[in-house]
Backbone as JSON, one array per atom type, in Angstrom:
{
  "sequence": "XXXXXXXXXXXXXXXXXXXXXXXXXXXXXXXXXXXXXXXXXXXXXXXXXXXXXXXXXXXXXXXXXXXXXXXXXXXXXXXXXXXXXXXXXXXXXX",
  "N": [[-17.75, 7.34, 14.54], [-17.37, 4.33, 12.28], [-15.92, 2.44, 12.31], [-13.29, -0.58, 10.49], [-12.08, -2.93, 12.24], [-9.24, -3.64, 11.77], [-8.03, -2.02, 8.76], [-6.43, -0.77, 5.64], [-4.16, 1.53, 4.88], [-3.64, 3.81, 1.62], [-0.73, 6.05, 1.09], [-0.04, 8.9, -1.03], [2.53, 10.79, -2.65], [1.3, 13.41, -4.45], [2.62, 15.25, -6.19], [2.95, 18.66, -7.09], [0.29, 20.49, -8.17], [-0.82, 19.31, -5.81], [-0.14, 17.47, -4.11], [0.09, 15.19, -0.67], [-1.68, 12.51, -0.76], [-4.38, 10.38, 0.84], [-5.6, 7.01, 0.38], [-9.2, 5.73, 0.72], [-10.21, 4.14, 3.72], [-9.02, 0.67, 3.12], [-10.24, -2.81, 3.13], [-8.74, -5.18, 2.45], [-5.67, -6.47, 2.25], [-4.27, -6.98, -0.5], [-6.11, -5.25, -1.54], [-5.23, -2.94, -1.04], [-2.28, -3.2, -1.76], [-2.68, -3.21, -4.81], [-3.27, -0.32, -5.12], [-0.99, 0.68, -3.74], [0.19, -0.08, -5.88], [-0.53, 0.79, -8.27], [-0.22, 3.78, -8.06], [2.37, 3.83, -7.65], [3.37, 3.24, -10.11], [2.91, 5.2, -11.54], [4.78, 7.23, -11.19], [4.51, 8.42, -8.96], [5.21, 8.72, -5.37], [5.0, 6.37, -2.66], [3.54, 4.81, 0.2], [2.38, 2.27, 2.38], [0.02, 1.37, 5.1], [-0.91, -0.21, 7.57], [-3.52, -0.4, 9.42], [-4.84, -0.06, 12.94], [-7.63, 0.58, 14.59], [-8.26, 2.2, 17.52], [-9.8, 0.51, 20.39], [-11.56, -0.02, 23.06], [-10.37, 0.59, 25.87], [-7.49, 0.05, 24.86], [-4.99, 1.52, 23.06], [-4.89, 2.8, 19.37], [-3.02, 1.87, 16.99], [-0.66, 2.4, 14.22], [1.1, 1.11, 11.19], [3.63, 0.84, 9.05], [3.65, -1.33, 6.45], [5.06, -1.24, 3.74], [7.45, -2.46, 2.48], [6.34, -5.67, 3.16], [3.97, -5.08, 1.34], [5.32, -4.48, -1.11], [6.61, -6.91, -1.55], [4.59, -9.12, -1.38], [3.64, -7.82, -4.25], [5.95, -8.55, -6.37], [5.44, -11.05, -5.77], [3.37, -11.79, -6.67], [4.2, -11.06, -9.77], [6.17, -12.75, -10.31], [4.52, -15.04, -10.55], [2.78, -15.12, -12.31], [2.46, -17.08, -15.52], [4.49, -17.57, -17.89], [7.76, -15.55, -18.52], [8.32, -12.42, -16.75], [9.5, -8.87, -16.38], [10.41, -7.16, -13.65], [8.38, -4.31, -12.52], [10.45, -1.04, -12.56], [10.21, 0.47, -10.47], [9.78, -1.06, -8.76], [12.03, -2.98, -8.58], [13.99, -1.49, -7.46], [13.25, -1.52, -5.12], [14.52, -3.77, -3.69]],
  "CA": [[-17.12, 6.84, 13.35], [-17.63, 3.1, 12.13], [-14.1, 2.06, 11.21], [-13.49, -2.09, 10.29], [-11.36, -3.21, 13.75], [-8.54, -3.45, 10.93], [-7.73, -1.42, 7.54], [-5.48, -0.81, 5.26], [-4.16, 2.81, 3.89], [-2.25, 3.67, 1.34], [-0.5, 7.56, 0.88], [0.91, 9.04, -2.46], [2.89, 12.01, -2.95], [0.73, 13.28, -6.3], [3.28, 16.13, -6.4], [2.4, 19.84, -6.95], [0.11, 20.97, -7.05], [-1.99, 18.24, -5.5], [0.39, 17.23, -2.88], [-0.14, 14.28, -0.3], [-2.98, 12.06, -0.91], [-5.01, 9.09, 0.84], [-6.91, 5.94, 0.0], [-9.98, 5.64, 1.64], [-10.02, 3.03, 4.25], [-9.37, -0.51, 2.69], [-10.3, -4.04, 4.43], [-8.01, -6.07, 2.38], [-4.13, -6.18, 1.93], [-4.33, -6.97, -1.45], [-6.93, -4.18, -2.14], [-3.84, -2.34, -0.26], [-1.21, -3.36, -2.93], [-3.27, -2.59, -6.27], [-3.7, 0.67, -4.89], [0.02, 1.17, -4.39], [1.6, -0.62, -7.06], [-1.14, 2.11, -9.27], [0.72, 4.81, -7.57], [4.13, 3.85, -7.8], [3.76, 2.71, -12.21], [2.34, 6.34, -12.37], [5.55, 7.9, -10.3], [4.0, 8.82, -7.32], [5.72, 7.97, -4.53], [3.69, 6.27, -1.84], [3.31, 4.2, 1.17], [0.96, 1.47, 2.68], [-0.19, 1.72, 6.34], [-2.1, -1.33, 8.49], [-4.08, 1.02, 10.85], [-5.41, -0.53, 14.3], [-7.78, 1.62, 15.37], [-8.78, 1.76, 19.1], [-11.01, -0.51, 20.69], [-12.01, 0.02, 24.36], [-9.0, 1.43, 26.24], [-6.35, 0.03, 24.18], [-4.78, 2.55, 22.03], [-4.61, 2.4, 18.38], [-1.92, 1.56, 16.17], [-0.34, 2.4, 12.7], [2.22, 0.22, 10.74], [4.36, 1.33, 7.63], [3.85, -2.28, 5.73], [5.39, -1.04, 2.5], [8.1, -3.72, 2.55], [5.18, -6.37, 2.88], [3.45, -4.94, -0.06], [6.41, -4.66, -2.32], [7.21, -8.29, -1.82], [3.33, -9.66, -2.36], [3.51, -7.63, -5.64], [7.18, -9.02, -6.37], [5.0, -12.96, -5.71], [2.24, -11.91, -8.44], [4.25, -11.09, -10.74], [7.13, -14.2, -10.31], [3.42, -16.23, -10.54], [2.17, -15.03, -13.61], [2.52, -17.57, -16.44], [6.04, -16.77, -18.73], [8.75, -14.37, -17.84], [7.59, -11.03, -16.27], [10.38, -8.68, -15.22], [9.63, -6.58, -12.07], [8.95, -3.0, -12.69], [11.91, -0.04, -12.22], [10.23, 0.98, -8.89], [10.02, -2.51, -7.85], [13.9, -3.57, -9.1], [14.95, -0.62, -7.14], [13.07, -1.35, -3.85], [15.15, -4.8, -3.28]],
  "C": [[-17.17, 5.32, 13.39], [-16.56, 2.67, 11.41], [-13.81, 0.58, 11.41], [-12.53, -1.87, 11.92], [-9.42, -2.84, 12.58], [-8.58, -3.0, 9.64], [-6.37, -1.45, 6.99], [-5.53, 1.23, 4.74], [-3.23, 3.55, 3.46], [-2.48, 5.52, 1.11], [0.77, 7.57, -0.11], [1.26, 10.58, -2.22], [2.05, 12.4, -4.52], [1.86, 14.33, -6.72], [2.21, 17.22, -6.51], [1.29, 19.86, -8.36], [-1.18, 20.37, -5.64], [-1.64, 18.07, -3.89], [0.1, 15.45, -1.98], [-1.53, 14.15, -0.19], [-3.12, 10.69, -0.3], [-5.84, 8.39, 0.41], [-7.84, 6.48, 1.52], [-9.89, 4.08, 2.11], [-9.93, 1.64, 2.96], [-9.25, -1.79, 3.14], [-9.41, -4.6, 3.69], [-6.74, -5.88, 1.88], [-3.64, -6.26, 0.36], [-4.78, -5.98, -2.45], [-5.55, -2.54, -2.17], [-2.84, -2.31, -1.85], [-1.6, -3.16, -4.15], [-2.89, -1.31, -5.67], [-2.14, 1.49, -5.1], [0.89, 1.32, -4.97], [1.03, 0.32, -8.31], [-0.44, 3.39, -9.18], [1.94, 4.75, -7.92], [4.18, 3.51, -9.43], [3.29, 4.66, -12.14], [3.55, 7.84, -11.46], [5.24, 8.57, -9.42], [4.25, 7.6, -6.13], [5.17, 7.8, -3.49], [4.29, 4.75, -1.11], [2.44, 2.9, 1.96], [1.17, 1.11, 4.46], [-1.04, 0.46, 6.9], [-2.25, -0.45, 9.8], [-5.31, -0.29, 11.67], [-6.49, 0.3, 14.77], [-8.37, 1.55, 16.84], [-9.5, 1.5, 19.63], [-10.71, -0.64, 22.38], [-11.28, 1.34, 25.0], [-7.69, 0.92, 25.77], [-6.24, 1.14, 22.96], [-4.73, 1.64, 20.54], [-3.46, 2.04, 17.96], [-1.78, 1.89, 14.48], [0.71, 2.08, 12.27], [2.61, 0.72, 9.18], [4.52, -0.44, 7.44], [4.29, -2.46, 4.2], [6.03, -2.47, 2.14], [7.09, -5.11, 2.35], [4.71, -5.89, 1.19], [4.63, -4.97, -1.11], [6.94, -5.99, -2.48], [5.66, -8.98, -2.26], [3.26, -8.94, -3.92], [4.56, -8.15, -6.31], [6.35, -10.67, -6.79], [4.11, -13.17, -6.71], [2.79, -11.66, -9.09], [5.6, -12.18, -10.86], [5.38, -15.29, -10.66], [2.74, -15.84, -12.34], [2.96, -16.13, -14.64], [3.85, -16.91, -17.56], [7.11, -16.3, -18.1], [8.41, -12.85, -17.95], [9.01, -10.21, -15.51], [9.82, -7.11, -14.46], [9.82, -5.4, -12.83], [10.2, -2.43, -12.29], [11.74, 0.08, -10.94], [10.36, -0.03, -8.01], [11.44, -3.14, -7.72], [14.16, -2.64, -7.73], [14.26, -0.51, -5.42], [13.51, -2.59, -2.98], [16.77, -3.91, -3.09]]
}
């Protein structure tokens, strides 16, 4: 398997009868946060992961960076031009 040294990956509940779903790998954190700020406007509740994966004899690693992502999407939309107020899912994850 040819996996970047670092990824990103995000997981949505789609509900029934679909169930839990992943992104496919993604290299950038940003690519990360589209992915699950798409998820969360379309009520699917979801996650974002910074996956390590293992390189020699060090083990891998996997990180729940939700928190992270909910505050970079929180900084694009305080940056946008006017007054923008935060989605419901976003209000309600401060």
């Amino acid at each position: 398997m040819n996996l970047p040294p670092t990824y990103y990956q995000v997981a949505a509940d789609l509900g029934e009868p679909c169930g839990l779903a992943t992104s496919d790998p993604l290299h950038s954190f940003d690519d990360a946060c589209d992915a699950y700020s798409e998820h969360m406007e379309r009520y699917e509740d979801a996650v974002v992961f910074l996956v390590q994966p293992p390189v020699g004899k060090m083990a891998g690693s996997m990180s729940d960076v939700t928190d992270d992502a909910n505050l970079r999407i929180a900084a694009r939309i305080r940056c946008r031009p006017g007054y923008h107020e935060m989605p419901e899912w976003l209000a309600e994850a401060y």
